[in-house]
Backbone as a ProteinNet text record, in pm:
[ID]
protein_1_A
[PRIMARY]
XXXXXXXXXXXXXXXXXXXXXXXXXXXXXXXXXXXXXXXXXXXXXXXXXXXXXXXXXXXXXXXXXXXXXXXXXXXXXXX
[TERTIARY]
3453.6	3378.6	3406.4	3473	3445.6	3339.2	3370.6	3229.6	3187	3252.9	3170.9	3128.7	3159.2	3077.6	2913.6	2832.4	2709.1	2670.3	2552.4	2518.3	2414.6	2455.3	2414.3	2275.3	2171.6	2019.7	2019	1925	1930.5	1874.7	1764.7	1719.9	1814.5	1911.5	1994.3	2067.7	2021.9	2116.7	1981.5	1869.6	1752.9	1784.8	1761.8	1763.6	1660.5	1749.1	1607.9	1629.4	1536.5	1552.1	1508.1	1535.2	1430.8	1396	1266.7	1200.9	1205.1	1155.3	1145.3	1065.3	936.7	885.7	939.3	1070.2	1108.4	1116.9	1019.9	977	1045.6	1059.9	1179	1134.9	1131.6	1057.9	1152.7	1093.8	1175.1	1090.5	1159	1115.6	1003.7	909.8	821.7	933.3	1032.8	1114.3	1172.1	1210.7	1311.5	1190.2	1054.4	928.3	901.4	942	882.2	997.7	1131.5	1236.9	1279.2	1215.1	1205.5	1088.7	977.4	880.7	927.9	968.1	1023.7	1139.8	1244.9	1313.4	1221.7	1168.7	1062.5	1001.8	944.6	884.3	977.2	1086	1186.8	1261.8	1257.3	1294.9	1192.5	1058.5	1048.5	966.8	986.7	1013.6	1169.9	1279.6	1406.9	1379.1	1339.8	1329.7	1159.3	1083.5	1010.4	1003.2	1118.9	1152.6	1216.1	1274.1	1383.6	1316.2	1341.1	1296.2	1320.9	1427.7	1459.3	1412	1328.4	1339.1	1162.7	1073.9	881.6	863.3	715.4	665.1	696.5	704.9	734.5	869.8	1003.8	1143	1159.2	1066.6	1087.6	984.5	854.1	827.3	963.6	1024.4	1082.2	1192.9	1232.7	1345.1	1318.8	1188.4	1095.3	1071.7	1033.6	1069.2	1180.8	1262.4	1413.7	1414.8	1376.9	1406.2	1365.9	1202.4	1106.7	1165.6	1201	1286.9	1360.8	1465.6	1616.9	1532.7	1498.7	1395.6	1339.7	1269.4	1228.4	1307.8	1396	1571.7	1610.1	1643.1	1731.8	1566.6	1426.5	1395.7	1335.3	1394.1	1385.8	1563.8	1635.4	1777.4	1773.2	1683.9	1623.9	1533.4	1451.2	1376.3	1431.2	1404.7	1398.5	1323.5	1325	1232.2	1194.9	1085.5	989.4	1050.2	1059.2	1150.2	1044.4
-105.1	-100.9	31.8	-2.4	211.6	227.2	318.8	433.8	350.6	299.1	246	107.2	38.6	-73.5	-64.4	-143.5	-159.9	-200.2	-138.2	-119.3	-283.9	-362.9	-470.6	-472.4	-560.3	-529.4	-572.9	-447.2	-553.6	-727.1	-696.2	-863	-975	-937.8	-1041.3	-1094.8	-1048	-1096.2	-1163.1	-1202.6	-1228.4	-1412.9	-1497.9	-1617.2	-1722.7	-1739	-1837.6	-1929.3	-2027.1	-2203.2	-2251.2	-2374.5	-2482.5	-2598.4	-2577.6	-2695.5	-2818	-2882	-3061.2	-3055.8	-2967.3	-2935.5	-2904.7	-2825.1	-2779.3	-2608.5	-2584.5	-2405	-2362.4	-2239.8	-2117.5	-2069.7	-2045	-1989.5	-1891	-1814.7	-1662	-1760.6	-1738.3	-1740.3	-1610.2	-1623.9	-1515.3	-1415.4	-1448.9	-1357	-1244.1	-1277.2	-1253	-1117.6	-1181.9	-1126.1	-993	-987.5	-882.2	-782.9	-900.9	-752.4	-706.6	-756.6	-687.2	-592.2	-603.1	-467.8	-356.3	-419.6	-272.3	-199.1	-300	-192.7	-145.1	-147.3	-99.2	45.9	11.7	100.1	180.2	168.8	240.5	345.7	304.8	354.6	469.7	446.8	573.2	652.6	617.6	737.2	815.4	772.5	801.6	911.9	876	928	1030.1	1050.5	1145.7	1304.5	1324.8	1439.9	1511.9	1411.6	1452.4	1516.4	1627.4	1677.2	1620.4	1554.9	1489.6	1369	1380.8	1227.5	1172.9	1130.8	1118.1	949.1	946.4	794.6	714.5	781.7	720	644.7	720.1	708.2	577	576.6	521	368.6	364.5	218.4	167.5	273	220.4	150.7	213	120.4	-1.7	-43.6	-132	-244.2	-168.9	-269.1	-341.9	-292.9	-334.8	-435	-427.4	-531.6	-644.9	-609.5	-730.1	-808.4	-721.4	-795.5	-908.1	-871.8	-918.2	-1063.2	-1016.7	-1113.6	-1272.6	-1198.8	-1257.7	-1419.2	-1316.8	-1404.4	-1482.5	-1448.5	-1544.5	-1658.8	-1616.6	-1721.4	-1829	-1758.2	-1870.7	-1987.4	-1909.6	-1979.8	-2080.6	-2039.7	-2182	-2279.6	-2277.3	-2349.7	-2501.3	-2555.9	-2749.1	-2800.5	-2919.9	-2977.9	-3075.5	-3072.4	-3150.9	-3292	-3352.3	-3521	-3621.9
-929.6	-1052.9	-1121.6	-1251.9	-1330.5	-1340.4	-1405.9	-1452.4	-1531.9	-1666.5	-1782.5	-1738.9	-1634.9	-1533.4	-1586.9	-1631.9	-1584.9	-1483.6	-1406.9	-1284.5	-1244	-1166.6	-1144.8	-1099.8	-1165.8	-1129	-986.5	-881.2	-769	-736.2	-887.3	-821.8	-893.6	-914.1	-966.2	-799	-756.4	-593.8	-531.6	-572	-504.7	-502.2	-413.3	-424.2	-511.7	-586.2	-676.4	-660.9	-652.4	-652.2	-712.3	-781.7	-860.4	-758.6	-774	-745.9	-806	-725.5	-813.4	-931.2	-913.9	-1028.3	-1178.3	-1138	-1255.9	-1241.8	-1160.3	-1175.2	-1076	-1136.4	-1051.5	-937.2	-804.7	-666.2	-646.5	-550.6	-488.7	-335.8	-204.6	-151.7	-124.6	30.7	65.5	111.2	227.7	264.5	147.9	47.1	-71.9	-126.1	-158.1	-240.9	-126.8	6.6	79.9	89.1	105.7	91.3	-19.9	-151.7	-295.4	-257.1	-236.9	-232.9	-134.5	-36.4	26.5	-49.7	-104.7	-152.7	-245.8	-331.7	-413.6	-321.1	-242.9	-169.7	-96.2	-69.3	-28.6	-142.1	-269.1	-360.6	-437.1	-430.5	-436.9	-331	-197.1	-128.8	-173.8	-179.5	-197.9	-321.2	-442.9	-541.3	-533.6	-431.5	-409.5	-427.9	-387.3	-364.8	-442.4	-566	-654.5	-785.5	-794.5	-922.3	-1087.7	-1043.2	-1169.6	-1226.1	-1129.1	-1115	-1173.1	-1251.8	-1256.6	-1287.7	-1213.1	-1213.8	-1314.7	-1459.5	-1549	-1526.5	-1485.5	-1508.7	-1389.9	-1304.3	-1181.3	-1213.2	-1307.3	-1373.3	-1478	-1529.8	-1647.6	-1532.3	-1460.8	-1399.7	-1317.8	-1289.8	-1214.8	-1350.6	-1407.4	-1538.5	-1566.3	-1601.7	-1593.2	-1496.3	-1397.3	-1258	-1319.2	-1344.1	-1366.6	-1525.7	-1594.4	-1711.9	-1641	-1554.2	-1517	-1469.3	-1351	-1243	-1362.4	-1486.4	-1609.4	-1609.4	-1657.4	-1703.3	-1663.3	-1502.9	-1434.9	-1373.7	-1416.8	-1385.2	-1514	-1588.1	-1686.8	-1700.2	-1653.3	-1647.8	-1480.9	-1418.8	-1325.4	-1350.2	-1434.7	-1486.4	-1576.8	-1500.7	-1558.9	-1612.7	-1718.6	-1755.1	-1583	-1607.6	-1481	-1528.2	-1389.1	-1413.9	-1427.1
[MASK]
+++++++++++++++++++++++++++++++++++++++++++++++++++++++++++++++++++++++++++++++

């Protein structure tokens, strides 16, 4: 990947499924190893001076945008 690469959201690698329903699921497994990395991430970014709660929702945001997306691009009309 270069430099000018955009950096791939991690929850774009998260497994989504459609149900028969129509609606988008994450499994439970998927939902717990998204919060840890969450929770892993800012311990990581704790320590870093550069780094404040704000900069670290805004990028949590971003996730939850992405996350948004791809579960509206699983979503079916109900049969």
């Amino acid at each position: 990947m270069s430099d000018d690469a955009p950096a791939e959201h991690a929850t774009s690698r998260l497994p989504i499924v459609t149900a028969t329903d129509g609606h988008a699921y994450l499994g439970a497994d998927a939902v717990v190893a998204l919060l840890r990395a969450i929770a892993a991430s800012c311990r990581n970014l704790a320590d870093d001076p550069d780094c404040t709660l704000a900069g670290a929702a805004a990028a949590i945001d971003l996730e939850a945008d992405n996350l948004d997306c791809l579960a509206i691009q699983h979503t079916r009309p109900a049969p």
